[in-house]
Each structure stands twice: as structure tokens, then as C-alpha cells.
N, C-alpha and C positions, 0 to 999 in steps of 0.2 A: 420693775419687772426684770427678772433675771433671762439669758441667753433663751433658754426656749419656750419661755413665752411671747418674746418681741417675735420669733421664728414661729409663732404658731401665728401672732397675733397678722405679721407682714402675709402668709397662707392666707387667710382667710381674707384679707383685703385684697389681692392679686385675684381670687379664684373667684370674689365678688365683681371685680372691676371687668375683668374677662368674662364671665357669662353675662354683665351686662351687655358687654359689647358685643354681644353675640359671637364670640371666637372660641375657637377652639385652644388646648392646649399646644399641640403643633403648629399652628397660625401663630401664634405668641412667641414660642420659641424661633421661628423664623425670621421674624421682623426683629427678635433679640439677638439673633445670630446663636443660637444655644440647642440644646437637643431636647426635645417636648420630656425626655425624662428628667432633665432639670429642671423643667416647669413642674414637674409634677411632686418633685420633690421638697421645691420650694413650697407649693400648697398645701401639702402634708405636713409642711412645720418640721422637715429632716431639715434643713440646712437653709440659711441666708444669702442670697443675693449679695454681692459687694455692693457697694455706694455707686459705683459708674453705672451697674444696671438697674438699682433701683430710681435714681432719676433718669433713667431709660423708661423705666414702665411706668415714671413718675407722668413724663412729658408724655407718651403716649399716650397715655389715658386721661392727660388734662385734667390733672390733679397735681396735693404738694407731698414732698418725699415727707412732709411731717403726715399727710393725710395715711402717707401708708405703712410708717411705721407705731400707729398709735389705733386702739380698739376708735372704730366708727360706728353711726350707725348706718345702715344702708342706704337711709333717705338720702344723709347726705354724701356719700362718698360713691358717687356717680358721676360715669365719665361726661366732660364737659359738651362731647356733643348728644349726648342722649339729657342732658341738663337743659339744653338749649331746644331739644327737640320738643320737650317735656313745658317748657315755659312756653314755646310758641304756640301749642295745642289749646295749654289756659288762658292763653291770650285771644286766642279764636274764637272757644267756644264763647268766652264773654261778652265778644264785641257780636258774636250771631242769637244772640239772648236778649241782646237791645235790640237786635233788626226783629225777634220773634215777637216783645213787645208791640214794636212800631208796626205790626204786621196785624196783630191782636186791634191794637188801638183804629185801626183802615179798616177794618172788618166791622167792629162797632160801629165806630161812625158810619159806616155804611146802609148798617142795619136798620138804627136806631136814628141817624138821622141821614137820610138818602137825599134831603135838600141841600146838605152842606157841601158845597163847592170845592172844598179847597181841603179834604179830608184826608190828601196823597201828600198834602202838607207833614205828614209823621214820618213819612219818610223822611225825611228833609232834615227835621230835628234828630232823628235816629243817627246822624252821619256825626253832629259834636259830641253826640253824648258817647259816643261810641269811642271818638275820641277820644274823651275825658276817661274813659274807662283803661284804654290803649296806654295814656298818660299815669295813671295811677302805678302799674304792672311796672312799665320803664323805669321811673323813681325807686320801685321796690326793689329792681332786679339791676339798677345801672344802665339802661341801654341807654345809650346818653344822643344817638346818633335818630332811636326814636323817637327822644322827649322833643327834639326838635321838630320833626315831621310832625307830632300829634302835638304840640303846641301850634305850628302853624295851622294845621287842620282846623283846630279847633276856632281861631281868631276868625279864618275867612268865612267858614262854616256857620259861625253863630250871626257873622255879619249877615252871610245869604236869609239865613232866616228869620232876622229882626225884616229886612227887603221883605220876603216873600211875606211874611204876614200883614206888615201895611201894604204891602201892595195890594193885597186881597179885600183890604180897605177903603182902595181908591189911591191912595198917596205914593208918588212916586217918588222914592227917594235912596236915587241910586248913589246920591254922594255920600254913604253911609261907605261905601268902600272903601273911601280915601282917609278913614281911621283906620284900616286894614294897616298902609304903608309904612307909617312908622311903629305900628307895636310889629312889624315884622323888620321891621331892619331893629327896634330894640330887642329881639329875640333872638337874631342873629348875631348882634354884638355880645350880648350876654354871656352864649354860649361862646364864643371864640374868646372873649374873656376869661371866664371860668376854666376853660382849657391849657391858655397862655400861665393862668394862676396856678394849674394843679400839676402842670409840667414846671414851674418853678418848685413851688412846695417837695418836689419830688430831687431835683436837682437841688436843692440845700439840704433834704432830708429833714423838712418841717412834718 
């Protein structure tokens, strides 16, 4: 690409980045120290930012100065907290999709069989699968902080519910818990492992 296509191409990712973030061109140029008519000029593809501000508007909008000197497409070149805002919302409405199931499932049962006792039991299952779903999204996206939480959810979770169902059988067998303890210190190890490993890899530049 020659000069003023990079200049039109960096416009059009700055004027993207900025209306997502709901800001204005004034607000922008403020927090850049600049006059909102260099903002505008820069959008219009007259003229380039130097390197010091574009990893300026790189770091502010939680993006890489390669995202913004190179044609994107919109999906992707969205600031890191509307990224973050965006994956929490798909992560909610999924895990309230399992509870609308488990809520469907308590209604039938209800209906259909009004003798069964233990039919608030869906809830109950609703809580690891919901997990599991929680877990999936984490993996896809890194959150590394809530592959733990929703792996341990899931281990105590599934335990309560293997309990609650023979319980409902008569059998009490609350020692079922006490396989809980160690897959939760090996989940802990794991991760603190994997951490120790990927901060190494990082410091030799593996």
C-alpha cells in the first residue's frame, strides 16, 4: 500500500474504534492531547499520526498498532472493553438458556407427573451444566481465571447431584464428597502449574 492508503486505511480504523467506544472526536483528541481537527484529519485519511500516538490510540482502545495500521474487519477490531462486554452477555444469555430448559423440564414434570417428588431436582442439574457451558466459552476465549471457577463448580456440582439423586432413593451417601477434595487440589495444581509453565515459555521466548 502506498502513503495514502495506509492514511486512509489507519482513518477508517480510528473512526471505527472511536464510534465504537462511544466517543466523540473532541474526547479523543483530549485524552491524545491534540486538537479534535487532527482527529478529524486523521479520519479523513489527510495526514498520519506519528508512531507515539498511534500506540497512544493503540493502548487506548485495547487493540495492536498492527490492528490499526492494516484494513480490518469490524468484528474484529473492537475495543477490548466492548470485546469483553460482548463475550460476557454470550456467556449469560447461555448459561440463562440452560436455567429456561431446567425451568421447561419443572413445569413438565409437574404437569405430567405431579406424583414425582424430587422434580426441583432440574434445578440442581441445571447448575453443572451451566457450568460446562461457562467452561466451554472460557477455553474459547482464555479466561483462564474462569476455567477454574467453572471447573470447580462443575466437580462439587455434579458431586451434589449424584447425593441428591440417591438420596431420593433412600441412600445416604454423603462420602461422595470426599472425591470432591483431591480433583480440587488437582485443579488447583494444574492451573498454578500451567501458569508457572507459560510464564517460563514466555521468558525463554518458547
Amino acid at each position: 500500500m502506498d502513503e495514502t492508503e495506509i492514511a486512509q486505511t489507519i482513518g477508517k480504523n480510528i473512526t471505527r474504534l472511536r464510534k465504537s467506544a462511544n466517543m466523540t472526536q473532541l474526547e479523543l483528541a483530549e485524552k491524545l492531547n491534540y486538537s479534535d481537527k487532527s482527529v478529524s484529519k486523521w479520519e479523513q485519511g489527510n495526514g498520519i499520526p506519528d508512531v507515539r500516538i498511534l500506540m497512544q490510540i493503540a493502548e487506548l482502545f485495547g487493540v495492536s498498532l498492527d490492528d490499526l495500521v492494516h484494513e480490518q474487519r469490524e468484528r474484529k477490531l473492537m475495543p477490548k472493553n466492548m470485546r469483553l462486554l460482548r463475550r460476557t452477555v454470550i456467556m449469560a444469555c447461555s448459561a440463562l438458556l440452560v436455567w429456561l430448559i431446567a425451568v421447561v423440564a419443572f413445569v413438565l414434570l409437574r404437569i405430567l407427573a405431579p406424583e414425582l417428588e424430587y422434580s426441583w431436582q432440574a434445578f440442581v442439574y441445571a447448575v453443572p451444566v451451566s457450568a460446562v457451558v461457562l467452561l466451554v466459552f472460557a477455553c474459547v476465549w482464555k479466561f483462564r481465571w474462569l476455567r477454574i471457577v467453572t471447573i470447580s463448580l462443575i466437580i462439587w456440582t455434579s458431586l451434589a447431584c449424584i447425593f441428591l439423586t440417591l438420596w431420593a432413593f433412600g441412600h445416604n451417601v454423603w462420602l461422595i464428597f470426599l472425591i470432591g477434595v483431591p480433583l480440587q487440589f488437582l485443579t488447583i495444581f494444574f492451573f498454578l502449574w500451567w501458569k508457572k509453565g507459560s510464564f517460563r515459555r514466555k521468558r525463554t521466548g518458547d
